[in-house]
C-alpha positions in Angstrom: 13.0 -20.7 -8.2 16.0 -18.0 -8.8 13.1 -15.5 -8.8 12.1 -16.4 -5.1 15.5 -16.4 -4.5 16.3 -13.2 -6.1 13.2 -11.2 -4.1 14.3 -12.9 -0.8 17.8 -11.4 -1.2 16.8 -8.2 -2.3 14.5 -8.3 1.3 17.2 -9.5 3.4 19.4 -6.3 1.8 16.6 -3.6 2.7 16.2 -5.1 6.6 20.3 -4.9 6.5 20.4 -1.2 5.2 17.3 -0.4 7.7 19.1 -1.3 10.7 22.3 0.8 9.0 20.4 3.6 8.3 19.4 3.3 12.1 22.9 2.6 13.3 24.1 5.8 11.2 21.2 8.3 12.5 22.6 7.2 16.1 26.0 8.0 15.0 25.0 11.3 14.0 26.2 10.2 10.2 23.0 11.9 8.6 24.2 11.6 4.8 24.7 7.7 5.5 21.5 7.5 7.4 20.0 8.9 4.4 21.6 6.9 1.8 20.7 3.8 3.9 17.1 4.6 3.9 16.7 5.7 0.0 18.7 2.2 -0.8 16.4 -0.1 1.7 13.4 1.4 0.4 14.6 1.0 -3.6 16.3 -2.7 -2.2 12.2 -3.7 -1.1 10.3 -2.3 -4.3 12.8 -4.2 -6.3 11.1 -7.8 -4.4 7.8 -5.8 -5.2 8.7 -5.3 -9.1 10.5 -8.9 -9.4 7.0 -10.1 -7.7 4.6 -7.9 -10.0 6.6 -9.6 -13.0 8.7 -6.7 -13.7 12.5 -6.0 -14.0 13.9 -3.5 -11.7 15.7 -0.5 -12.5 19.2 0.2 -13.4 18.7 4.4 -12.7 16.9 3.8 -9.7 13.8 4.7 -10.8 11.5 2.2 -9.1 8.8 4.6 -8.8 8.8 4.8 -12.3 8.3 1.0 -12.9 6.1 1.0 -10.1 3.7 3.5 -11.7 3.4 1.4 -14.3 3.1 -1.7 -13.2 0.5 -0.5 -10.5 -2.6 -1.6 -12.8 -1.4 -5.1 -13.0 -3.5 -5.5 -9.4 -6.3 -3.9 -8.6 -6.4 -5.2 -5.3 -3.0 -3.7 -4.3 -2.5 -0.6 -7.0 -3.1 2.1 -4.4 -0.7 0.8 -1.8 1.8 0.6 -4.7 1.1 4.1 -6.2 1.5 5.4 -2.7 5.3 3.3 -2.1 6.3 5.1 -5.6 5.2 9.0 -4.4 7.2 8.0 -1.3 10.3 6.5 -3.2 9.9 8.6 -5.9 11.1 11.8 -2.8 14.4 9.1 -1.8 15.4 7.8 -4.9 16.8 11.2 -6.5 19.6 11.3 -3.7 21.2 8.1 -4.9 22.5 8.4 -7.9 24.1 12.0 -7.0 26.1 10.2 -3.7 26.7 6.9 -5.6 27.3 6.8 -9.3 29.2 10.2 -9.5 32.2 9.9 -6.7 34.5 12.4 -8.0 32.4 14.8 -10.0 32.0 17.8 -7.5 33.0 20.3 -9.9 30.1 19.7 -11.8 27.6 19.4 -8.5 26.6 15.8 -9.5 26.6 15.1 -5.4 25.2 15.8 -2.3 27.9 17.1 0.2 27.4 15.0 3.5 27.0 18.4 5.5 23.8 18.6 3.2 21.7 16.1 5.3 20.5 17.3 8.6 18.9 15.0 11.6 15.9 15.7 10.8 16.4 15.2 7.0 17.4 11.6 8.0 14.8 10.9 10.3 12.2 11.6 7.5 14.1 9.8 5.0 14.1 6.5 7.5 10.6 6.9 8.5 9.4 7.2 4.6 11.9 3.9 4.3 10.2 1.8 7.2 6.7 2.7 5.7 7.7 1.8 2.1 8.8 -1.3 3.4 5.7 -2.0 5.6 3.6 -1.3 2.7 5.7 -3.3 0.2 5.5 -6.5 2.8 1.5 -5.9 2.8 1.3 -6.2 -0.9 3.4 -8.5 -1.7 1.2 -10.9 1.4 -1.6 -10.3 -0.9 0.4 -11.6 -4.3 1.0 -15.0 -2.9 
């Protein structure tokens, strides 16, 4: 029961940062856009892991887990190989605009003037896919 609960949140968090990562790209706020996208798309493979009987991440590596657990299904292992190539290209700019805040000395983030339109069109297009991919396996695990 908290497990159903636990994957329904984690959906309901990915649709929310969609629709922010759309709202940014509008606003011309490409680093947010960005970081919207890489967090939807690690928010849904977490519902995907909890499903597959795995524990997500705590250093956003997702595609890592997902590798692994890919073999667990036949039926659905190419889908979820190709959600972790994808999320394995988003998930390396979160830690470096999350977890380090006040480390630029050291390079640990991305300055926002990094991300360009097109950068965060990309990153919310690979986002929406990974999420239409993830709701396509996870319809054939129940």
């Amino acid at each position: 029961m908290a497990e159903n609960e636990e994957i329904r949140a984690f959906i309901r968090n990915a649709k929310e940062q969609l629709i922010d990562a759309e709202i940014s790209l509008r606003e011309e706020r490409y680093h947010l856009s960005f970081l919207c996208s890489s967090l939807s798309a690690e928010n849904i493979t977490s519902a995907l892991i909890i499903a597959l009987g795995g524990r997500t991440s705590k250093k956003h590596n997702n595609w890592m887990i997902l590798i692994r657990l890919a073999s667990m299904n036949e039926e659905i292992k190419p889908k979820v190989l190709e959600i972790s190539r994808m999320l394995h290209e988003l998930e390396p700019h979160i830690p470096k605009l999350l977890r380090y805040p006040f480390r630029y000395d050291q390079r640990w983030i991305i300055p926002p003037e990094y991300y360009t339109r097109e950068m965060a069109q990309r990153a919310l297009e690979k986002a929406k896919q990974i999420s239409k991919l993830t709701q396509e396996c996870m319809e054939k695990l129940s």
